[in-house]
N, C-alpha and C positions, 0 to 999 in steps of 0.2 A: 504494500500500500504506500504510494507518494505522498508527498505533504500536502499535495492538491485533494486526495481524496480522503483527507482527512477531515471529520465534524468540526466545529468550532463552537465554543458558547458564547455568549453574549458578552461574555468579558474580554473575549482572545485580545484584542489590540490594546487592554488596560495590562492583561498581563505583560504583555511586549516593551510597552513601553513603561514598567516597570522594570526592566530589565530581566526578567524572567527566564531560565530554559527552560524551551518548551518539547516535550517530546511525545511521540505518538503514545495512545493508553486507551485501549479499550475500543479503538476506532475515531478516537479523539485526541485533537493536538491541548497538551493539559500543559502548566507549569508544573517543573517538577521540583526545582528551587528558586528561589527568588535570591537568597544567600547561600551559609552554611549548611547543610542537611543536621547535622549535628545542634548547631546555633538555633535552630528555627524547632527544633524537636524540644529544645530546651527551653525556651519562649512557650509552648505550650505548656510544658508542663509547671512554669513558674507564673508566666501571666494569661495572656488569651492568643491565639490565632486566629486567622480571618482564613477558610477554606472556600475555593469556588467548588462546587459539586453539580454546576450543570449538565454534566455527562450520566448522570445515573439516570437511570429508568425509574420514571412515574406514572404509575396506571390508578387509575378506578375502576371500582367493581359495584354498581349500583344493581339494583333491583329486588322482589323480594325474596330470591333465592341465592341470594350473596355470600353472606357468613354460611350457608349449607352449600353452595358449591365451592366456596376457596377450601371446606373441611372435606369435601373429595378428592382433592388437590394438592394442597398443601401438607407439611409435618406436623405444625402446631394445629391446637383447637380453638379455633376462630369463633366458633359458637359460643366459648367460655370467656371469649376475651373482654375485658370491662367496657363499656361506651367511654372512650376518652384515652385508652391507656394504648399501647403498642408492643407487638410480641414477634420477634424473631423464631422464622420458619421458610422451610426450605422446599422448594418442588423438586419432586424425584420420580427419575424413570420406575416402570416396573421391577429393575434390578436393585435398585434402592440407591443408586448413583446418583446425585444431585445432577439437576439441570444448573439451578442457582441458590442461593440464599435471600433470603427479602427479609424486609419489614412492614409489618401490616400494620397500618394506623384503623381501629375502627371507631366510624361518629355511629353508626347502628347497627343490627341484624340485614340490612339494608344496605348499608354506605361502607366500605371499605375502600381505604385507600393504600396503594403497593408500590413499594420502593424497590428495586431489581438493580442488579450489576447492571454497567456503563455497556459492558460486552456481550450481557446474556438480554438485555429488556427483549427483542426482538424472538430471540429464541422462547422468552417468559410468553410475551405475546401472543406467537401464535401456540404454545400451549396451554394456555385456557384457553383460546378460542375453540380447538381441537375438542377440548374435552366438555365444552360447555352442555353438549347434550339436551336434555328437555329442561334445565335450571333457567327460569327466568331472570338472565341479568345482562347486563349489558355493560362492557371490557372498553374501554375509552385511554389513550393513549396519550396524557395532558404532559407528557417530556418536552415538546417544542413551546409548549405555553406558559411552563412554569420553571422560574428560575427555580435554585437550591443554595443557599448559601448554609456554611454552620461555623459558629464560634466554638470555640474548644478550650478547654483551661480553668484554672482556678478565679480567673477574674470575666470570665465569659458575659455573667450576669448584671456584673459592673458596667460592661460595656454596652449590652443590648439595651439594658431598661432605658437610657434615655429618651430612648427612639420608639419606645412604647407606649401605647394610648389605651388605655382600657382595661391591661391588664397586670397584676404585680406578678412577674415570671417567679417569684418566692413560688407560688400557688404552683405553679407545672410540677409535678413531682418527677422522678425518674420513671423513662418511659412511658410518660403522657404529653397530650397535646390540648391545645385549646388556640382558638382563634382572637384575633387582635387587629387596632392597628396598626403599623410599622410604617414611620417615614410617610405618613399620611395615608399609606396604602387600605382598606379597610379589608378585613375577612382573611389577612392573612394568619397562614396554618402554622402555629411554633408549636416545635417539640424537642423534647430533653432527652435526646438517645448518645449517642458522639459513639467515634470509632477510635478513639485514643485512651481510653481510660480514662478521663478526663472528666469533669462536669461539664456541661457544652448545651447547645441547640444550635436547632436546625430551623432555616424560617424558606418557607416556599411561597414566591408573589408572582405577578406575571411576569416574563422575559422584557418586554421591555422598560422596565423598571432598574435594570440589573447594575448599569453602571452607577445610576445616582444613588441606590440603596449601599453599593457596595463602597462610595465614597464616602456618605455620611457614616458608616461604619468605623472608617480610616480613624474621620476625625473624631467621632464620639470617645472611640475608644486608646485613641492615642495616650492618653494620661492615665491609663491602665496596661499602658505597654504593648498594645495589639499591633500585632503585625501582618500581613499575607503570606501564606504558610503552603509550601507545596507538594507535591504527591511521594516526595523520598522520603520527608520527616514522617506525614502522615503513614507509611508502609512502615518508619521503624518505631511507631510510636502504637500502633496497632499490634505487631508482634510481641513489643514491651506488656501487652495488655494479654496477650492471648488469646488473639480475636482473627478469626481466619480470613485467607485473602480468598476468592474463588480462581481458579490456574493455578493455587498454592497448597493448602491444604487443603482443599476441598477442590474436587472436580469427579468428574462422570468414574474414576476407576478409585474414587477414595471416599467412602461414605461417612453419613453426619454423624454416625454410633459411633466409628471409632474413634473420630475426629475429636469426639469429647461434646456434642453438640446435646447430647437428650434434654436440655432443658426444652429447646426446641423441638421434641417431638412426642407427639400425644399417645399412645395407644390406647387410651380407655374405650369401652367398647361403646359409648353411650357416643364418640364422637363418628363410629362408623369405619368402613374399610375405606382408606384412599390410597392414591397408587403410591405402591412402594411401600406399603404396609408388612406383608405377607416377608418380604427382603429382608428389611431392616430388624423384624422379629428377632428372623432368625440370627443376625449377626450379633443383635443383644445377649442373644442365650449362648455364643459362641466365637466372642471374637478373636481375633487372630494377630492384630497388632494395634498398638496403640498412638496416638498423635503424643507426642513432648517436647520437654526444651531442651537443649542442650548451649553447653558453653565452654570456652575455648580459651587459654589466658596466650597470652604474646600476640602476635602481628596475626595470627592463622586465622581471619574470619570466615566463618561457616559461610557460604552460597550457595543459592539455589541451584540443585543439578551436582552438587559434591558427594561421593559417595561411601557409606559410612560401612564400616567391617568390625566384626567381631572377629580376632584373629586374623585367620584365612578366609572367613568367611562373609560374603557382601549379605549387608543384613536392612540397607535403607537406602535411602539418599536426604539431600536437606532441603529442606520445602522451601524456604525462608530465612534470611540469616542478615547480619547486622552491626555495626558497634553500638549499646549501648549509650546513651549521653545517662542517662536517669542511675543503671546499676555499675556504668564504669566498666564493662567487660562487655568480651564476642558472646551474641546470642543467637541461636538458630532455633529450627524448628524440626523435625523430624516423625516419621514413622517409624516405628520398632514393633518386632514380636513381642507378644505383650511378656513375655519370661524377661527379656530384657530392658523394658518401659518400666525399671523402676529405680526412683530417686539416688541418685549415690553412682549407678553403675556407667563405669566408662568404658567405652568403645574408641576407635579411631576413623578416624578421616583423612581420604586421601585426597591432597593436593597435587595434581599434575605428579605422580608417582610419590609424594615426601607424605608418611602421614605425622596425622596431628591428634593428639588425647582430646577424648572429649570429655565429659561429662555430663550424665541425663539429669535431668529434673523436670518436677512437677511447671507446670503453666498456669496461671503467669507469672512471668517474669517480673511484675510490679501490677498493683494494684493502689486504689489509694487509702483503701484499710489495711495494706500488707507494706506497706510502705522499708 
């Protein structure tokens, strides 16, 4: 794919002339630093970041077979979900192999709304369409209409409220959402989820709103040290967290059970069979390898595609890998036979023939109660 044929959001020329690299991601030319990868990962986690996120996929799911058809569909039970709150879940083939990872915001049994990978929406798309069947609802594709922007950080909430009308963001809890206005916008949708460990929200208004929202942003939050934060800090600041990338640990030949995912997924019988049910079962009563961390001391950082050996024997590769800013050490990620997924045991990695000790550990790697 050429730079020509790559998407753009609404912000590309703010990022540019920000000084930003920009590099293809998902089908999208994204910033992927503005600065330091390091420096800007650490600005999150001390004061706030400002993320563009108009490459994700944003759908609706209206009608009155909503919440019963995304629970034929999806991992989590959409039926159970509160009016107001939002719950990570995952579509999966028959084999129990993820399509993608979402997030589902629900306002009713009726209204749902679905956030999807930059890379997979399309493929998310036409699989509800596919599976819609006799479910009265109707699958609405509002990505080209609605920006995304999300603040991240311990001072996120410093920065937003002043540009909020209506409502005190104290009131959003973790994983809820409520509507506001923002920047005079009205009805715009904030929600408290973030993908860095982080306290944060997410505000979605229309597209062409983006650049003046995402300026007043700059300045609200400049006295709270905000900065524009791009897609490397955000990947090592996600890992730090233990929170999967989709390509990384999680794709069609790596399922959400071993992954460590089951908060996101339901089996009670009261929610029904949906696809990939029958799969995932059984990998629960039997699995085979486990997702962890590992880490690495001296210059040898873990990368993706490096491959991990017990002795002689190849026993992984590394999903994800990293320098730490937060714990000060190389962090990656990995699959292991779960005989060897346990805290303490090290294994080696090999770099272009030299290997390197590692050591596995539980995920994650930082938290902001595990501090």
């Amino acid at each position: 794919m050429t730079e020509a044929d790559l998407k753009q959001t609404d912000l590309h020329e703010v990022h540019v002339s920000s000084g930003a690299k920009m590099v293809p991601f998902g089908g999208w030319s994204m910033p992927v630093q503005y600065a330091s990868i390091l420096d800007e990962a650490r600005r999150v986690r001390e004061h706030v970041g400002l993320f563009d996120l108009g490459h994700m996929g944003r759908l609706e799911v209206k009608g009155p077979d909503a919440a019963r058809f995304l629970d034929s569909v999806v991992t989590s039970f959409v039926g159970k979900i509160p009016v107001g709150a939002i719950r990570y879940g995952l579509v999966c083939a028959e084999d129990g192999g993820p399509l993608d990872d979402l997030l589902l915001y629900k306002s009713s049994d009726e209204d749902v709304f679905v956030v999807a990978n930059a890379s997979n929406c399309a493929t998310v798309l036409a699989w509800l369409n596919d599976h819609v069947g006799s479910h009265d609802v109707t699958i609405t594709d509002r990505s080209d209409e609605l920006a995304m922007l999300a603040l991240q950080g311990p001072r996120s909430q410093d920065a937003l409220q002043p540009l909020v009308e209506g409502k005190d963001l104290g009131e959003i809890g973790y994983y809820k959402f409520a509507f506001a206005t923002v920047c005079g916008i009205p009805d715009v949708r904030i929600s408290r989820t973030g993908y860095t460990g982080e306290d944060g929200f997410e505000i979605y208004f229309p597209c062409a709103e983006s650049v003046r929202v995402w300026n007043a942003l700059l300045e609200a939050g400049a006295e709270h040290g905000l900065a524009p934060i791009g897609l490397g800090a955000r990947d090592t600041l996600r890992l730090e967290a233990g929170m999967p990338l989709y390509g990384h640990e999680i794709d069609r030949e790596h399922n959400p059970v071993e992954a460590g995912l089951n908060f996101g997924i339901s089996f009670k019988e009261e929610k029904g069979d949906w696809v990939g049910r029958a799969a995932l079962a059984a990998v629960k009563e039997a699995p085979k390898r486990k997702l962890v961390g590992i880490t690495t001391e001296g210059k040898r950082v873990p990368r993706e595609g490096y491959l991990l050996f017990d002795g002689d024997q190849e026993v992984g590769h590394v999903c994800s890998g990293a320098v730490s800013p937060t714990i000060n050490t190389n962090i990656g990620s990995a699959y292991l036979p779960v005989e060897l997924a346990v805290a303490g045991q090290t294994i080696d990695m090999d770099i272009r023939g030299k290997r390197q000790q590692c050591v596995v550990c539980d995920l994650p790697f930082y938290s902001r109660t595990r501090k």
